[in-house]
C-alpha positions in Angstrom: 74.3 100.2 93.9 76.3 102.9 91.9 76.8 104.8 94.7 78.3 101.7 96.8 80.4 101.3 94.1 81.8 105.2 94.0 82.5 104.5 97.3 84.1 101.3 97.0 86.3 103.0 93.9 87.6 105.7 95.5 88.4 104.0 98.8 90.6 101.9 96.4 92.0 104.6 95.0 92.9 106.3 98.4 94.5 103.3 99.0 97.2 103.7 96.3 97.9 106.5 97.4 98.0 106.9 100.9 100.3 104.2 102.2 103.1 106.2 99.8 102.3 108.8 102.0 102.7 107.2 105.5 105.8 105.3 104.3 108.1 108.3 104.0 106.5 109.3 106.9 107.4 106.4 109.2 104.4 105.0 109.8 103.8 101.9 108.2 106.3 99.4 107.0 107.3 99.0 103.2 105.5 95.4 103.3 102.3 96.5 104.6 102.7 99.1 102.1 102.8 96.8 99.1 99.8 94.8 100.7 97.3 97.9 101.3 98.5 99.4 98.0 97.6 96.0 96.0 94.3 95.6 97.6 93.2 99.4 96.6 94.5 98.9 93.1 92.6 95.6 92.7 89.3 97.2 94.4 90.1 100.1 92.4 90.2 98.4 88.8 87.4 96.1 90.0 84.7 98.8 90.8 85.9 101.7 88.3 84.8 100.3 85.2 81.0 100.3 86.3 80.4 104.0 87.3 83.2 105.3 84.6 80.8 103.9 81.7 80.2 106.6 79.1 76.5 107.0 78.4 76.1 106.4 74.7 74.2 109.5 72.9 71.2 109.4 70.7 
């Protein structure tokens, strides 16, 4: 499960930051843009919390 959830995180956070990327670049439109970026950031803030957790010491 942790694991699916790395993934999930940093696909999300890949997807902040790519589409900045392929917009100066031509490749995508500023409204796609706006759509792929808010989909990573919510799958980002949705998954990073559960395999961020600090382990509490002893």
């Amino acid at each position: 499960m942790k694991i699916l959830l790395c993934t999930l995180g940093l696909i999300g956070l890949l997807a902040t930051v790519l589409p900045s990327v392929l917009v100066c670049s031509g490749t995508i439109e500023p409204g796609t843009h706006k759509t792929i970026m808010l989909i990573g950031m919510i799958l980002w803030f949705v998954t990073a919390p559960f395999f961020m957790k600090r382990k509490k010491s002893v």
